[in-house]
C-alpha positions as a printed Julia matrix, in Angstrom:
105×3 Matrix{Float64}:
  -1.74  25.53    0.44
  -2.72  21.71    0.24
  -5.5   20.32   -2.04
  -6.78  16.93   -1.35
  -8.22  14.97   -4.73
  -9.75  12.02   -5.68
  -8.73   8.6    -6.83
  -9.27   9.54  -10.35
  -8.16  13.01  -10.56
  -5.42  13.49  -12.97
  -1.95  14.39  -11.3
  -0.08  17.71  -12.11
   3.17  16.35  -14.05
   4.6   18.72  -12.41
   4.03  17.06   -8.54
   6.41  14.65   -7.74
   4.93  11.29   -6.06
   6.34   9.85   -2.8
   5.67   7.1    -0.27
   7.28   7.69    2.49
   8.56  10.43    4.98
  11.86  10.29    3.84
  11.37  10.67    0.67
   8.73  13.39    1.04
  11.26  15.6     3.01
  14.07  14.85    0.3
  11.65  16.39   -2.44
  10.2   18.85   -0.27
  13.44  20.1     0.33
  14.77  19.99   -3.29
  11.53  22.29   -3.88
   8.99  20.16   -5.82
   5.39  19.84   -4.92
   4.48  16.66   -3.57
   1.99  14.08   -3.93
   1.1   11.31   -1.58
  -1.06   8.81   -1.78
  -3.11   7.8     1.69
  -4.6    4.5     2.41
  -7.65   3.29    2.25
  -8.3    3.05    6.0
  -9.88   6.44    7.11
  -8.08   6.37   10.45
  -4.73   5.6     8.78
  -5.31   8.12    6.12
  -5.96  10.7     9.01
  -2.76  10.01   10.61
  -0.79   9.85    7.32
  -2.24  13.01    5.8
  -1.02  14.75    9.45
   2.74  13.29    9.1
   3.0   14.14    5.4
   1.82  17.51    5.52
   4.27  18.13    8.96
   6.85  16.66    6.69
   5.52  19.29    3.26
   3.26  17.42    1.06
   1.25  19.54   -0.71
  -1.11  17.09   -3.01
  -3.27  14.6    -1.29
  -4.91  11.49   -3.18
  -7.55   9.56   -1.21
 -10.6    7.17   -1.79
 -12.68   8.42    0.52
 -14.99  11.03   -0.98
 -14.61  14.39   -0.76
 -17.76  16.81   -0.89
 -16.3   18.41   -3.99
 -14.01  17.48   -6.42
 -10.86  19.27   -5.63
 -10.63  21.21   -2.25
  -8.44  23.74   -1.68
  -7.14  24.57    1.88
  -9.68  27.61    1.93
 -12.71  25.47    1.03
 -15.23  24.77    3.87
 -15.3   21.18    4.3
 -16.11  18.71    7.05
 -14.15  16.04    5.4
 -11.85  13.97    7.92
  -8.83  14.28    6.03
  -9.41  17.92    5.43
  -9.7   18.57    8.97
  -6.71  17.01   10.08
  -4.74  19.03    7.36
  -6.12  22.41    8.37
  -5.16  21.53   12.08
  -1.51  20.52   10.82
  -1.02  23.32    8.92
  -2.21  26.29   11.69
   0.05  23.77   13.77
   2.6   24.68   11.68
   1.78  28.61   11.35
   0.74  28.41    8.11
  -2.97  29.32    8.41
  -4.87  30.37   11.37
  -6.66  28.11   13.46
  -9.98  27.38   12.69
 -11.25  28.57   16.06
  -9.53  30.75   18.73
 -10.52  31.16   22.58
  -8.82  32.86   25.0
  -8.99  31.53   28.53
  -8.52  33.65   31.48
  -9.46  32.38   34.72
């Protein structure tokens, strides 16, 4: 699960903070939850969130604002960021994909 917060949300002490890909696959791999802080460019922050969740992030801090305060990966939401984590994570097999369609021709 991945939950995407707000600039001023507090962090979990428990979340480990990393700022870079390296570093998030070190602590992903040691076992901790990780936070990751995206930037403030929405298109960047798009990408990023993508690369750090492929990576395992699991805690998301952005500026851009969110519909609701916290959002959990379950959470309808429309938000950018959100959207590009979903789509990572059924990627990844972790959740389905938001939409199915079977083509046969």
């Amino acid at each position: 699960m991945t939950l995407v917060i707000g600039p001023d949300d507090p962090a979990d002490p428990e979340w480990a903070e990393a700022a870079s890909l390296p570093e998030v696959s070190a602590l992903v791999r040691a076992g901790r939850t990780v936070l990751v802080t995206l930037p403030e460019d929405e298109t960047e922050a798009i990408a990023a969130a993508a690369a750090y969740a492929w990576a395992g992030a699991g805690v998301f801090r952005t500026s851009h604002s969110l519909s609701s305060h916290a959002v959990s990966s379950h959470a309808v939401n429309s938000h950018p960021v959100r959207q590009a984590l979903d789509m990572t994570e059924a990627l990844l097999g972790r959740r389905p994909p938001a939409l199915t369609r079977r083509g046969l021709a």
